[in-house]
N, C-alpha and C positions, 0 to 999 in steps of 0.2 A: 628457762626455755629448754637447756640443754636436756633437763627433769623428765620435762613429758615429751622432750620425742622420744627417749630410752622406754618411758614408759607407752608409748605407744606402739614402738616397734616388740615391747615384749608382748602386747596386746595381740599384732597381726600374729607375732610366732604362735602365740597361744591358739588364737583362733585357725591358724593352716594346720597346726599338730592337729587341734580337736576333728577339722574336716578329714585330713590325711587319716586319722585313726576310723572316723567315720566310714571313711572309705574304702578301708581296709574290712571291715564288716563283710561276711557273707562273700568275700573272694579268698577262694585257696589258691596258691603259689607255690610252684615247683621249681623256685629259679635256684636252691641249692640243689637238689635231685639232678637240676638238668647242667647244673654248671660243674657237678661231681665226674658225671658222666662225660663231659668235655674235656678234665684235665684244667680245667683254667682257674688258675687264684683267684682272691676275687679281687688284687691287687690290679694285674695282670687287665681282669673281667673291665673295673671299674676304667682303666685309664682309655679302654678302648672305645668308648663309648660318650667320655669327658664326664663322667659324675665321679666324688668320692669313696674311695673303700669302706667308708660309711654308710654312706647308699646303697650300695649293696646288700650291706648285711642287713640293715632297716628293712629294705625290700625282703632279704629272704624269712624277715624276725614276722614280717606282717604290720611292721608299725609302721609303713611309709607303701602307697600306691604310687607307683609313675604313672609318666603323663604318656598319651600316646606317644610323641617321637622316642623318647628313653623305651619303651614296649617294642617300639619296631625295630630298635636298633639291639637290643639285647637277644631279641629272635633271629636277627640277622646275622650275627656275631657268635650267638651258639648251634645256628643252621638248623633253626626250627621253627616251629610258627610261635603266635602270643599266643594262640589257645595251649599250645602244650604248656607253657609255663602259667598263664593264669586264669583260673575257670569260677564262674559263680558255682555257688553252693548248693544245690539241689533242694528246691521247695522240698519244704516239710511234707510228706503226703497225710493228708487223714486218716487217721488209723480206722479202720473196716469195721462198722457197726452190724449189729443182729437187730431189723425190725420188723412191725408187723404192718403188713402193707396188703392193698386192696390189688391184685393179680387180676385183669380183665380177661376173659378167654375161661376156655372149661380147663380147671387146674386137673380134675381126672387125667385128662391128655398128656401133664405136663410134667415129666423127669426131674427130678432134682439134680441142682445145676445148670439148668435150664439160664443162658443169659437172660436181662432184663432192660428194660427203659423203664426210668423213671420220671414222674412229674406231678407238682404238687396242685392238687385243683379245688379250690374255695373248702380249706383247712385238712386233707385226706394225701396221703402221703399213696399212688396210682400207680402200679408194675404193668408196664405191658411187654410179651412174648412179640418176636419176631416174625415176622410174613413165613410160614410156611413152606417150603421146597427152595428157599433162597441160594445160592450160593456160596462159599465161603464162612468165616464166623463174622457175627453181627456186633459192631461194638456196644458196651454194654457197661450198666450204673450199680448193677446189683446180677447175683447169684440169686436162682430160688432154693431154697433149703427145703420146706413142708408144708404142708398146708395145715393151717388149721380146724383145730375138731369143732363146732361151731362159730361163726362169724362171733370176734370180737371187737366192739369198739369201732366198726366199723374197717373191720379189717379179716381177710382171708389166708391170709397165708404170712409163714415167716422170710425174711430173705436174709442176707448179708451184702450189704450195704460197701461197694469198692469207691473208697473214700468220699471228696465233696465236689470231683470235677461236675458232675451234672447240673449242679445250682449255679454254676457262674455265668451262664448267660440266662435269656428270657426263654422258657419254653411253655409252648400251647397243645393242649393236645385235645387232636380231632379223631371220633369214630366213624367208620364207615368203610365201604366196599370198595370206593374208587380207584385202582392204580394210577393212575395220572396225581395220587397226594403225592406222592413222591417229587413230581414235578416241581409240587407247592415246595412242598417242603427246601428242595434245590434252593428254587428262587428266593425263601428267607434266610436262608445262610448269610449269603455276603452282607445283611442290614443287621446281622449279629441277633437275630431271632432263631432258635428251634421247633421243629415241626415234629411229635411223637405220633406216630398213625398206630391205631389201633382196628386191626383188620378186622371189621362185624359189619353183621348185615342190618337193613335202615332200621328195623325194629328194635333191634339188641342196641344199635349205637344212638336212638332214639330214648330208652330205655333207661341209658347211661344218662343221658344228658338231664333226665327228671329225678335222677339219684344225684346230680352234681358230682358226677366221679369222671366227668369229661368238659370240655368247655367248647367243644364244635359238634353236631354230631351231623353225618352226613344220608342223605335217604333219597330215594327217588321210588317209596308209596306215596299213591295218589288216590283219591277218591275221585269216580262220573258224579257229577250233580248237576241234574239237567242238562246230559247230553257235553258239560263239559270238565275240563281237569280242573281241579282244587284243592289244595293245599289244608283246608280250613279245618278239617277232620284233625291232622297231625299235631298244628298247634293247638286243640283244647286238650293235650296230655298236659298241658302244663296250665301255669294259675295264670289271669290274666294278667297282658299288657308286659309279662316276663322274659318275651322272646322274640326274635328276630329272625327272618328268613330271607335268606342272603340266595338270590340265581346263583349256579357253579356252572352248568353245563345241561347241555343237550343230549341225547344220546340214544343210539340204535340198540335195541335189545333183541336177538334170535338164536337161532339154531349154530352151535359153530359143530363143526366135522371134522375129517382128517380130510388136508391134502388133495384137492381133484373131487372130494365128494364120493370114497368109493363106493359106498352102500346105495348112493342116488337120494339121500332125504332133502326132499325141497319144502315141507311142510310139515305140517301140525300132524298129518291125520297120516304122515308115514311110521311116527313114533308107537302108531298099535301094529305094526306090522313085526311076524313072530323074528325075523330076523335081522329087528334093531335094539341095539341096550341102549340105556342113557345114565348119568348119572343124576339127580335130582339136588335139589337144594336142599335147604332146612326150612324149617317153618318160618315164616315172618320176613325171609329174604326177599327181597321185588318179584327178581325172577321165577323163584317158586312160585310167588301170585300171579305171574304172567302166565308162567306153565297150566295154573290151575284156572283161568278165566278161558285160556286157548281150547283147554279142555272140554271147557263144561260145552263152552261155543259150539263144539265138534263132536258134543256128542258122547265122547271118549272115556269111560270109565279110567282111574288111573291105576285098576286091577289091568287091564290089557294092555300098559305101558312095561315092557321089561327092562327093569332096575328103577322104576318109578320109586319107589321104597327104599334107594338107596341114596344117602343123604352124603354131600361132601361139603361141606363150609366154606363158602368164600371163592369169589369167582376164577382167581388163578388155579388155586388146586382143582378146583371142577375141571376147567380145560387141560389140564394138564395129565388126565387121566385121559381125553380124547388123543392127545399129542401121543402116549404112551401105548395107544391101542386097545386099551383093558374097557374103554366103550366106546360108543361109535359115534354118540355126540353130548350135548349136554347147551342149556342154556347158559347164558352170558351176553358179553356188550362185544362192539365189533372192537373197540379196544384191546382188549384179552385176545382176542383172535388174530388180530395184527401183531400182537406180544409175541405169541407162540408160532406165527408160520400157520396158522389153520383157515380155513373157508368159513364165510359167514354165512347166513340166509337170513337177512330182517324179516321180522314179523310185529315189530314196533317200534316207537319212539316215544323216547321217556325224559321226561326233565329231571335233574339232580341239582338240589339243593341243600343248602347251608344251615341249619337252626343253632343259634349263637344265645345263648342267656343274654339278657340285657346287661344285666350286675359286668358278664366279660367282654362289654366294648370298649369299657373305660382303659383292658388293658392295651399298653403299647402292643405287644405282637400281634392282637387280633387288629388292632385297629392295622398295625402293616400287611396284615395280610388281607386286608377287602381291600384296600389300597392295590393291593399287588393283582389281585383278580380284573381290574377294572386295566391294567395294563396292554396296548396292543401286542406288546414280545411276550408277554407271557399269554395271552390269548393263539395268537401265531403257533406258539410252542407246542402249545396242547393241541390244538388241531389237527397240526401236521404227524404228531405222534400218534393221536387217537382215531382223528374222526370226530373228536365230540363240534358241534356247534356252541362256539362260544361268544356269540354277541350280546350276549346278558349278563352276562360274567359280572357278577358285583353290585347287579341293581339290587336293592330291598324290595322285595315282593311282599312283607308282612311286617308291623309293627313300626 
């Protein structure tokens, strides 16, 4: 009997050294550094505390962790905190790869060094560039380095890959014009979802989504058929029964100005007047085809539009050229014009919807995030910011 309680108590020691040493793993300890610096033995150290001058040295050797109270009372006694004497070890970082990645946006535009977001979309390793006139620097998954001399392998350009933080949660990424995705994007955080936006206009982000180098894309062309709006043009870019149209928002599309309106443009037909500029869109953007339907309406060549020919991408930098004075107005949504401090003048209303591949409902963050459109605080939210009408928010209109 005597036998195996010996040998059982050698068992438990066995088993507390094997934990204690476990435990010791991956924590550095400064308690000789900090007990040098005190002046204190660890004779002295040990008895003040009630453990043996043993313990100590175990502690300071790394082959013994203390328990919380021996932690707080060793901090107490050398008048410091536990963090100064014991810290984990600093995750390993992934060492910075060189790959070749599909860069969204016209690379012409884009510096090297340019930060990056990255996100992987049904097998394509996706670089997208930051919004334009932002603020501050943008956090970032990858450096651009070059572009490459013909598309390889379905890739444009080279990067340098700042290690593997990007892959650790779930991320989705959507194209389109809207400012309020950042909203979106807000509201998937706390449910540990990411939101990568890629700032294009509905055709380009349209575009994307039938190359699978996106997995939302967002657009608000429409086609008249018989007198009414439809959708049904936009899904035959794709094969059937492939895609899904998800309602986002409502939304007023016009004229935004500087401030008080000082030039007086209340319409269409002040834009051929010699002493108004505008800036234009690019091709294939909503509001360029609102611009150019407004047009034709009116009569209006868009030789007698001054700056008609001048093209600025994406709705915030357009305004943001109104804001700066360098022209006197430019289309957009009343959104943007709320953004910046500017005057609106509607001249439409436009629906903004969702096209989702089918293949990407199965994943978890999209499926959170039609969840999250159909919410009344995140409907609330956007409103109150934008303007947009969002009582549709989330129904399927197609497929």
């Amino acid at each position: 009997m005597m036998f195996l309680v010996k040998r059982t108590l050698q068992s438990v020691r066995s088993m507390v050294s094997a934990e204690d040493k476990l435990a010791s793993e991956g924590i550095i300890n400064h308690l000789a550094q900090v007990r040098a610096r005190r002046g204190f033995a660890a004779a002295y150290l040990a008895d003040k505390i009630g453990v043996s001058r043993q313990t100590i040295y175990a502690i300071e050797a790394g082959t013994y962790v203390p328990n919380t109270a021996v932690s707080l009372k060793l901090a107490r006694i050398l008048e410091t905190t536990v963090e100064d004497i014991f810290q984990l070890e600093p995750e390993e970082r992934a060492p910075d790869q060189i790959s070749n990645v599909i860069v969204l946006g016209n690379l012409d535009t884009m510096a090297p060094g340019l930060p990056l977001r990255l996100c992987e979309v049904d097998g394509h390793l996706v670089a997208v560039a930051p919004e334009p006139g932002g603020w501050g620097l943008p956090s970032s998954d990858a450096i651009l380095l070059s572009p490459i001399l013909g598309v390889k392998r379905n890739a444009n350009a080279k990067v340098q890959i700042l290690g593997d933080g990007w892959k650790r949660s779930p991320r989705i990424l959507i194209a389109g014009c809207d400012p309020s995705a950042a909203i979106l994007a807000h509201s998937l955080q706390p449910l540990g979802c990411e939101l990568v936006i890629a700032y294009e206009n509905s055709s380009r982000s349209l575009q994307l989504l039938r190359k699978n180098f996106v997995h939302i894309a967002g657009s608000h062309l429409e086609e008249k058929i018989n007198g009414k709006t439809d959708i049904l043009p936009m899904t035959k870019m794709f094969s059937r029964n492939s895609i899904v149209v998800v309602s986002y928002a409502v939304w007023q599309e016009g004229l935004v100005t500087l401030p008080g309106n000082p030039k007086g443009i209340f319409g269409i037909g002040d834009l051929a007047r010699k002493d108004v500029k505008i800036t234009n869109r690019e091709p294939g953007a909503g509001c360029r085809r609102l611009l150019d339907d407004l047009l034709r309406k009116h009569e209006i060549a868009g030789t007698q539009v001054k700056g008609y020919d001048r093209v600025t991408a994406g709705h915030l930098p357009a305004a943001r050229l109104v804001r700066s004075g360098e022209v006197d107005c430019c289309i957009s949504t009343e959104a943007v014009a709320r953004a910046l401090g500017l005057d609106f003048i509607p001249l439409a209303e436009k629906p903004y919807h969702l096209f989702i591949r089918r293949k990407y409902l199965e994943l978890a963050p999209v499926q959170t995030l039609i969840e999250i459109l159909g919410r009344a605080s995140f409907r609330r939210e956007v409103e109150a910011c934008t303007g947009y009408k969002m009582s549709t928010s989330g129904d399927i209109l197609f497929g």
